[in-house]
N, C-alpha and C positions, 0 to 999 in steps of 0.2 A: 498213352496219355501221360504217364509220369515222363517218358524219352520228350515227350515234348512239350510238360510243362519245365522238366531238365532244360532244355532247349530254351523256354520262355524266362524261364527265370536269370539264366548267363545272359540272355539279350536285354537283361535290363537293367542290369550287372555292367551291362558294356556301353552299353549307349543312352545320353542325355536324356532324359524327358523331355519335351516340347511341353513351352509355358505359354500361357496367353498371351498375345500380341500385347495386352495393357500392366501384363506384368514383367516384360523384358526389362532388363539389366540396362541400366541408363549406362553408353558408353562418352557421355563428356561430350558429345555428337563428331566422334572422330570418323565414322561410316558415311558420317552427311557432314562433315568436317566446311569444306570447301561451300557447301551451300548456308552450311547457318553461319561461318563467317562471313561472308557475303554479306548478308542479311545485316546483322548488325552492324555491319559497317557500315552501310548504306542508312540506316536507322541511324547509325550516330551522324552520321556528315548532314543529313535531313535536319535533325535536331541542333545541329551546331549551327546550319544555315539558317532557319528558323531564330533561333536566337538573333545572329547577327543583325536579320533584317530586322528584329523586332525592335533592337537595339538602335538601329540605325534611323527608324522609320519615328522613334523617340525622340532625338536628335533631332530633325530634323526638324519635327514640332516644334523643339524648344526653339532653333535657332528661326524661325518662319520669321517674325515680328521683323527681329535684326537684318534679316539676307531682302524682307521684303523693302525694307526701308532702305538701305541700299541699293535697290534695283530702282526705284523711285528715285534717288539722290544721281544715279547713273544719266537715268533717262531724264530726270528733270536740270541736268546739266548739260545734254544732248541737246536738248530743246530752249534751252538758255543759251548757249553759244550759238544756234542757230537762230534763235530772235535776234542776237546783237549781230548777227552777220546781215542780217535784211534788213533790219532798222538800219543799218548803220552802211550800206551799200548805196553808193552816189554822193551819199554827202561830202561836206566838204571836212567833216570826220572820221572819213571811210579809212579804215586798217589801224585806230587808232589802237586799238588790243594787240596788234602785232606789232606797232612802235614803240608800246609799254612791254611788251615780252621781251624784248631784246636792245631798250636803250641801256647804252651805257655799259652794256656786256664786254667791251673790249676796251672801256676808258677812252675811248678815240673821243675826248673833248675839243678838239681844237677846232677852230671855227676858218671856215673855208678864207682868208683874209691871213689867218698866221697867229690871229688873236686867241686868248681866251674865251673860253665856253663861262658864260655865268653860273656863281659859284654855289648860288643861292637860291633856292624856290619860293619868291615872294608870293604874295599872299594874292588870289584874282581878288580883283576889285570889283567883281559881279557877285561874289557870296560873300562880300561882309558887311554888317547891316549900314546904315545912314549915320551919320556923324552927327551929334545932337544939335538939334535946330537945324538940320537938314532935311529936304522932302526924297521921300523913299524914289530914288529914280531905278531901279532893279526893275527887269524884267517879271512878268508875269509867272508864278511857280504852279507846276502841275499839284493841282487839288488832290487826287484821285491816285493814290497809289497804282504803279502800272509793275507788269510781270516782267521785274527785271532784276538780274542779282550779279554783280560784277566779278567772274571766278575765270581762271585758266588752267587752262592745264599741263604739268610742265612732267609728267611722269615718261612721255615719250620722249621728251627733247634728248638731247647727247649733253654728257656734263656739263655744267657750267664752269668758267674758268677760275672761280675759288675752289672749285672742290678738287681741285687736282692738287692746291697747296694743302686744304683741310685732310686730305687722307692721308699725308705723311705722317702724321701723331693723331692721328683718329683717335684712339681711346686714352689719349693724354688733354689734360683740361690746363693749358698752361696759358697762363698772362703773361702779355706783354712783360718785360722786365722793368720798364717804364710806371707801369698800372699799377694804381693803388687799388687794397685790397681794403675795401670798406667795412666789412666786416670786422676788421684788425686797426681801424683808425684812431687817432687820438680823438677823446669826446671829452667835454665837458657839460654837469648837468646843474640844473636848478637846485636851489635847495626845496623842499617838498614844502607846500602850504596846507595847514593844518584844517584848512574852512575855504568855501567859495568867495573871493574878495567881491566886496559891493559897487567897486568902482571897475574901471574896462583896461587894466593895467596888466589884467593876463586876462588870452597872450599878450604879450610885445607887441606890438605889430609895427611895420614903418614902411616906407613906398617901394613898390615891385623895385621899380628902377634902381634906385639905392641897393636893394638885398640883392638882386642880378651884376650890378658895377661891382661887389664886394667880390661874390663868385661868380663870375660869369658863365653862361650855360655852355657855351664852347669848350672851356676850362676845366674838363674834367678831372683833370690831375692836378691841377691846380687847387686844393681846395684849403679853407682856412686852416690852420694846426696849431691847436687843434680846433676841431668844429664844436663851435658852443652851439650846447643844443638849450632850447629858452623852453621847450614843451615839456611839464611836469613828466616825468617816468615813477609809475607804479610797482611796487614786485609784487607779482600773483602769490607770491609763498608767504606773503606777512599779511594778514588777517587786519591787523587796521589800518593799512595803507588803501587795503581792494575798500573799506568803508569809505573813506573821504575818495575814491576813485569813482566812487558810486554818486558820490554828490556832484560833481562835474560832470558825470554823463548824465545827470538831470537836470543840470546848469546848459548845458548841450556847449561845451566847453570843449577844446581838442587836447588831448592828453595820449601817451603809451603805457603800456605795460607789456613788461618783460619777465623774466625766468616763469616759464609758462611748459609744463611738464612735455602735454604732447606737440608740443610746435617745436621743442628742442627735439622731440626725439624723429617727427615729419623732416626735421631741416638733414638729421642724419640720412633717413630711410629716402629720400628721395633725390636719387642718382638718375641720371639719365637711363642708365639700363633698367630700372626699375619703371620708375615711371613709362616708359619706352613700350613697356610688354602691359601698362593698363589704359591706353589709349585703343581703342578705335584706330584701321587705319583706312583715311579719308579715299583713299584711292581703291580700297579694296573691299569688296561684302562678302568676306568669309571669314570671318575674325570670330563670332560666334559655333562657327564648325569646328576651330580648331582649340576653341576654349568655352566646353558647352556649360560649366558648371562655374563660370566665371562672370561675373558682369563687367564691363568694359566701359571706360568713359569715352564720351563723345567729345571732339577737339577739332580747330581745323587751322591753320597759319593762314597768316596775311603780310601784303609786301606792298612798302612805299619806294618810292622812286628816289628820296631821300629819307632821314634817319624822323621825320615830322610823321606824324598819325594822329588825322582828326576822327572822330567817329560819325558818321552819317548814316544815311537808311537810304541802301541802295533804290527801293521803289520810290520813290521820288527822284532822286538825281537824274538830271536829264543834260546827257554828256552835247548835244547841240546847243542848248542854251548855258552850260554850265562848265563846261570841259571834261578832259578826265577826271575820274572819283581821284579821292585824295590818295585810295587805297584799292585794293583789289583782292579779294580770296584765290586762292592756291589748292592744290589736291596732296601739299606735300604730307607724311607723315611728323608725327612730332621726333621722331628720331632722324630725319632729314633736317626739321628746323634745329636740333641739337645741334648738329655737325656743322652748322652756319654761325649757332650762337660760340660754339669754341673759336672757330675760325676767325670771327666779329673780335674775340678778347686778346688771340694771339699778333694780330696785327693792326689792332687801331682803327677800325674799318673808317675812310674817309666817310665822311657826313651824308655827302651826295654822292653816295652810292648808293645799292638796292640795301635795303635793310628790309625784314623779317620779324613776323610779331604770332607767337602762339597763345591762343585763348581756346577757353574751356569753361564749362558750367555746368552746375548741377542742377536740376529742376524741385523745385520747394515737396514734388511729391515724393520724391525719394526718401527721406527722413521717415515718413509716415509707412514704408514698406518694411519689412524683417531685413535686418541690416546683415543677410545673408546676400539680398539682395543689392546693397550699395555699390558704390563703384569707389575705388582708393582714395577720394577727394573724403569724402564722409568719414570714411573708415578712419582715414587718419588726422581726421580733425572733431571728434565725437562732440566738441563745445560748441562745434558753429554747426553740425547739422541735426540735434538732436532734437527731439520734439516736443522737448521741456524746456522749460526757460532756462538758461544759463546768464553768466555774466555779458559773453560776447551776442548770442542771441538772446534777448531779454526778453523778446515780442514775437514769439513763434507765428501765433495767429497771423501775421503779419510777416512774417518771414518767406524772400522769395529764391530762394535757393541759395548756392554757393556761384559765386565767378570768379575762374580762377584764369590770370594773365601770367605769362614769359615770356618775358624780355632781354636782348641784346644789348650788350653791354661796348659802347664806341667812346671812346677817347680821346684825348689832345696832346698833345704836345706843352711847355709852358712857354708860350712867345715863339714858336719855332714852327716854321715852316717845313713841309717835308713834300719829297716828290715819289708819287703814285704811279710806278713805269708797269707797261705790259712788253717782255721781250720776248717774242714768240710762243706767244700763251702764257708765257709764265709772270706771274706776279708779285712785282717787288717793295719795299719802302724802303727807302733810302734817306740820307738827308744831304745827298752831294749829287747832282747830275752828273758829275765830271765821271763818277766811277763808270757810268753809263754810256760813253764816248765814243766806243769801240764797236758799238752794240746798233742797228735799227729798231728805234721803240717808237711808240710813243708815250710821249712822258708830259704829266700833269701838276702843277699848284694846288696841294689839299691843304685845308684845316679841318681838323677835327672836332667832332662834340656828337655827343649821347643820345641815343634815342629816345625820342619825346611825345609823351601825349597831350593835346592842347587843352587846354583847361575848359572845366564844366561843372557841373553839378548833380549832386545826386538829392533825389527826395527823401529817400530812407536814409536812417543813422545808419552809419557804415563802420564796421571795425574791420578791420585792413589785416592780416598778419601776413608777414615775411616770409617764407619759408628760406630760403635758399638767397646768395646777394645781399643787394642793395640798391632802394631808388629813392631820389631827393624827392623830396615833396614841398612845395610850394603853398602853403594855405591862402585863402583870401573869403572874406566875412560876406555873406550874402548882402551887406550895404555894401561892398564895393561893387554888386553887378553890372550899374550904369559906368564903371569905368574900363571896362573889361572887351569888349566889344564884342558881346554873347549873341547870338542869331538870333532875334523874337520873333518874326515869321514863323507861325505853325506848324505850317505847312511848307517848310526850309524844311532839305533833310540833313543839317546839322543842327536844328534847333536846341535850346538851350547850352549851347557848345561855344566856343570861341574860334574861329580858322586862325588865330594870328601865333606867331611865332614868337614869344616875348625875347627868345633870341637875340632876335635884330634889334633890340634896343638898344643895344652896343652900336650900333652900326649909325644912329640918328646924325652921331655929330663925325660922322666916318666921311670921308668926303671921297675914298678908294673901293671901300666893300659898299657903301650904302649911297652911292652915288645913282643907281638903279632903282633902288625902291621906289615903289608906287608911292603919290602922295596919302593917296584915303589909306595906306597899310600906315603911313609914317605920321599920319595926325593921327591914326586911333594907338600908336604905339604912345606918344604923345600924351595922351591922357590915361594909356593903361601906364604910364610909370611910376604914376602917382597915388595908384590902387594900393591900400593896405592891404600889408603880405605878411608870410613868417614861412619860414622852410625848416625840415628837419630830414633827416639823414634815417631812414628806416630800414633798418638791416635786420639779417635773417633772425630769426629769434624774438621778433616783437610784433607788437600789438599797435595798429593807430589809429586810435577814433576819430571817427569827421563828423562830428552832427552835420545833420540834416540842413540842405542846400549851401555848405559852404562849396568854396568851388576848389578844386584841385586841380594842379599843375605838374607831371608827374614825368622825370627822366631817369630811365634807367643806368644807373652806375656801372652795373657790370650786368652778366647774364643771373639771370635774378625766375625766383616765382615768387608769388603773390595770390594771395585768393581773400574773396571779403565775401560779405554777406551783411545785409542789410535788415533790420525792424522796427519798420513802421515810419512813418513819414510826424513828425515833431514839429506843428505850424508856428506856433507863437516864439521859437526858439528863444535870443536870448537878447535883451532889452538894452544892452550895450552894442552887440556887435548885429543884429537885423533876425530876421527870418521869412516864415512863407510870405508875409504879404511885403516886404522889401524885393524879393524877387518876384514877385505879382506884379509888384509898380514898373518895374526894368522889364520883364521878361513878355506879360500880356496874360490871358488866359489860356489855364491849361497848365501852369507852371507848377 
C-alpha cells in the first residue's frame, strides 16, 4: 500500500491534472485559429456589406424625386421630338427642326445667284398685331394649349464649328481687344433729389427713336463717353439715401442702388466653374447621385437663329400657321453655354449667327424650406429669397420666386465692316479679304450688335440686380404701350410681348439694309419711335427697379447674369407716367 501510494503520489507529482472542459485555459483560439478567423472575417465583410447597402439604399431615397424627374424629362422629350416628327411629316414644314439644327453652321450665306444672303431677320407680318384703325386680318390662333415644347438635342451631334476655336483658351475669359468693358465705363450720375417731384420730369424721357440714333443698338462699342446715366442711384450703405429710395419705390418711379454687401460679394463668387457644379445637368439624371447632400439648380439654354429673343409659350405656337418659334430649347449644360458665352466675347459673334441664352429660376417655395435646403441662387442672394420682408422683396406674400438669365455678349465694330470667312472649318474675322486670296473659303459681310430681348412687361415690381457684366436697358412708361406694337391677342403665344426689333429703326431711311423690310414691321417701327424711353447701363453690382408694367428692352453688353424677383403687382401705379389700367386699355383683358 505505501509502495503504491509511493507510486500514486510521484504520478501526480509528474503529470498535469485534467480540468473541466469549461475551465480550460483560453488559448487566444490559436488550436481553432483558422476557424474563428474565418468566422470574423466573414462577420466583418457581412457587416461592412450591410452597411454599404444600407447606405446605398439611403441614397437612393434621397435622390428618387431628382432621378424620377429626370426619367420623366427623358421620356417626355422622346415623345416630344416624336410628336413634332408626325405633326410635322408631309407638310410643307416637314424637317423644319433639322433646318434650324444646322442653318448657318458653316456660314455658307451666299445665295445660289453670287448674291448676298439677307442680313436681317425681319419681323413676320403674321405675328404682329393690326396697325391702329386697322381690322385684325391674322389668322385664327389655337385657343387650347396643345402638347407641344420646342427642344433638340445636340449632345450627340460632333462639335460644332466654334468650338474647335473656343477650346484654344477654354479657361481664359478674354475680350475682344476691341470690347468695352462696361463695368469699367465712364458714367455720369444725377445729382440725388431729396423728395418725390410733383410734376413727370423724372425720369427724363424722350422718343425710343432719338435715344436709339444717339446709340444705336448695333453699336455696341460705340457708346456715349461718357454714358450719362439720368436714373437716380441710391447707396444701400447711407441710411437716408435707402429713406427717400423708399419713397420712389412707392412713387413706383425706376431708380438703382448700388454698394450692396452680398451682390458684391455674389458678383466675386460666381465664376463659371462655380456656378458650373450648382446647376443641374439638363442632359443627365444623375446629378443628385453624385451630389446627395447638395441641392442643385434647375437651368436649361436656349438658341436663336439670330442674336433677337422674343419670349412666347411653346403650347400655343403653331409652326403651320406661324413659322418657326423665334427660339428653341437645347439639352446643353450651363458649362457648354459658358464656353459659347467666352467664345461670343472673344470674337465679336456676327449678329446673324446662332446665339445662346441660359435661364434659371427659383420657385417662391424654396425660401419657405430650411435654407439647408436651397439651391446657390437663394443662398447667395439672402435679400431677394428670404421670407421676411426686405428692401428688394418688400411683398413676400406675393413673391414668386427668383429668375435668373445669362447672357452673351456680341459687338460691333465703329462704322466698320468686317468679313466672317470659314477656311476648312476654321473660323476667322478679319477686316481685309485680300488676306484670304490664297485660301478656298467662303466669306461673308457681318455687322455686329448684342443680344436682345424684345420688349414686354412685367406685372409685379421687379428689382433686377447684376451680378456679373452688363445689360442696357431701355425703359418705356405703361402710357406708351399703344406705341409699342405689344401682341394683345390672349390667346398669342407672345402675348403681352412685342416681336419687333427697334434695331431696325436705323434702317427706316436705309435705302441699302432696310430696303427689304416688311411694310407692317416698318409703319409699327414708325410709330414705336416716338414711344417715350430712357436707357441705363446696369452693370454688375447694382440694383434696378422697374415698377410694375413698365415695359423693358433689354441687350446684353457683354456675357453678363442677372436675376430678379418680383412683389406683388402695383394697379394704380403713377399718375404721370400710367399704369394697370393704361395697359388694360392697349393690352385687353387679362393684362
Amino acid at each position: 500500500m505505501i509502495t503504491t501510494n509511493n507510486n500514486t503520489t510521484r504520478q501526480k507529482k509528474t503529470t498535469k491534472p485534467q480540468q473541466p472542459q469549461y475551465y480550460q485555459e483560453d488559448d487566444g483560439g490559436a488550436e481553432k485559429g483558422d476557424e474563428r478567423r474565418l468566422a470574423r472575417e466573414r462577420q466583418h465583410f457581412l457587416s461592412t456589406l450591410l452597411l454599404f447597402f444600407g447606405f446605398m439604399f439611403l441614397l437612393l431615397i434621397y435622390s428618387r424625386s431628382s432621378q424620377h424627374r429626370a426619367a420623366k424629362e427623358k421620356s417626355w422629350l422622346h415623345k416630344t421630338n416624336f410628336y413634332h416628327n408626325q405633326r410635322l411629316k408631309g407638310s410643307k414644314e416637314d424637317g423644319w427642326l433639322k433646318d434650324w439644327k444646322y442653318a448657318g453652321e458653316h456660314n455658307e450665306h451666299e445665295e445660289e445667284d453670287g448674291g448676298k444672303e439677307e442680313m436681317y431677320r425681319w419681323s413676320d407680318a403674321r405675328l404682329l398685331p393690326p396697325l391702329p384703325g386697322q381690322a385684325d386680318k391674322s389668322m385664327p390662333l389655337e385657343e387650347e394649349p396643345q402638347r407641344r415644347h420646342y427642344r433638340i438635342d445636340r449632345r450627340r451631334d460632333p462639335p460644332m464649328a466654334w468650338e474647335a476655336y473656343a477650346d484654344e483658351e477654354e479657361e481664359q475669359h478674354m475680350m475682344h481687344p476691341d470690347a468695352i468693358d462696361y463695368t469699367k465705363h465712364d458714367y455720369t450720375y444725377p445729382t440725388l433729389l431729396t423728395s418725390v417731384p410733383s410734376t413727370n420730369n423724372y425720369p427724363p424721357l424722350e422718343p425710343l427713336g432719338d435715344l436709339l440714333q444717339r446709340w444705336p443698338q448695333d453699336e455696341l462699342d460705340t457708346p456715349p463717353t461718357p454714358f450719362v446715366e439720368q436714373l437716380l442711384h441710391f447707396d444701400y450703405q447711407n441710411s437716408e439715401e435707402m429713406k427717400i429710395a423708399v419713397l420712389f419705390r412707392n412713387a413706383e418711379l425706376p431708380f438703382k442702388i448700388y454698394n450692396i454687401p452680398e451682390v458684391d460679394l455674389a458678383t466675386k463668387k460666381w465664376t463659371d466653374d462655380y456656378v458650373g457644379k450648382e446647376f443641374h445637368d439638363p442632359g443627365s439624371g444623375n446629378n443628385d447621385l453624385f451630389h446627395p447632400m447638395k441641392a442643385l439648380a434647375d437651368g436649361h439654354a436656349d438658341e436663336s437663329l439670330d442674336n433677337f429673343f422674343s419670349f412666347y409659350k411653346p403650347d400655343l405656337w403653331s409652326v403651320p400657321k406661324m413659322g418657326p418659334p423665334p427660339s428653341i430649347s437645347n439639352d446643353w449644360s450651363y458649362s457648354k453655354w459658358a464656353s459659347h458665352a467666352r467664345y461670343a466675347d472673344k470674337v465679336k459673334l456676327p449678329h446673324n449667327q446662332r446665339h445662346f441664352y441660359w435661364q434659371a429660376g427659383v420657385p417662391r417655395e424654396e425660401r419657405l424650406q430650411s435654407e439647408k435646403y436651397w439651391t446657390f441662387i437663394s443662398r447667395d442672394l439672402p435679400s431677394f429669397s428670404s421670407k421676411d420682408a426686405t428692401f428688394f422683396g418688400f411683398n413676400p406674400k406675393e413673391q414668386k420666386g427668383i429668375q435668373c438669365r445669362f447672357g452673351e455678349r456680341v459687338c460691333c465694330f465703329d462704322h466698320l465692316w468686317v468679313y466672317v470667312c470659314v477656311c476648312n472649318g476654321v473660323v476667322a474675322v478679319v477686316d481685309d479679304a485680300e488676306l484670304f486670296t490664297d485660301f478656298v473659303f467662303i466669306c461673308c459681310l457681318f455687322h455686329f450688335q448684342g443680344v436682345t430681348a424684345a420688349t414686354h412687361y412685367d406685372a409685379g415690381r421687379n428689382m433686377v440686380v447684376m451680378i456679373k457684366g452688363a445689360k442696357r436697358y431701355i425703359l418705356s412708361p405703361p402710357i406708351a404701350c399703344p406705341k409699342l406694337g405689344i401682341v394683345t391677342k390672349k390667346h398669342h403665344p407672345a402675348w403681352r410681348h412685342s416681336l419687333l426689333n427697334f434695331g431696325h429703326m436705323n434702317f427706316l431711311d436705309d435705302d441699302v439694309n432696310g430696303k427689304s423690310m416688311p411694310s407692317e414691321e416698318r409703319a409699327w417701327l414708325e410709330i414705336a419711335k416716338e414711344a417715350p424711353s430712357i436707357d441705363t447701363v446696369l452693370k454688375a453690382g447694382e440694383v434696378l427697379y422697374i415698377p410694375s408694367h413698365w415695359f423693358h428692352y433689354i441687350t446684353s453688353l457683354q456675357k453678363s447674369a442677372q436675376c430678379n424677383t418680383r412683389s406683388g403687382r402695383h394697379k394704380e401705379g403713377n399718375p404721370h407716367f400710367g399704369g394697370h389700367k393704361d395697359v388694360l386699355a392697349c393690352v385687353g383683358g387679362g393684362a
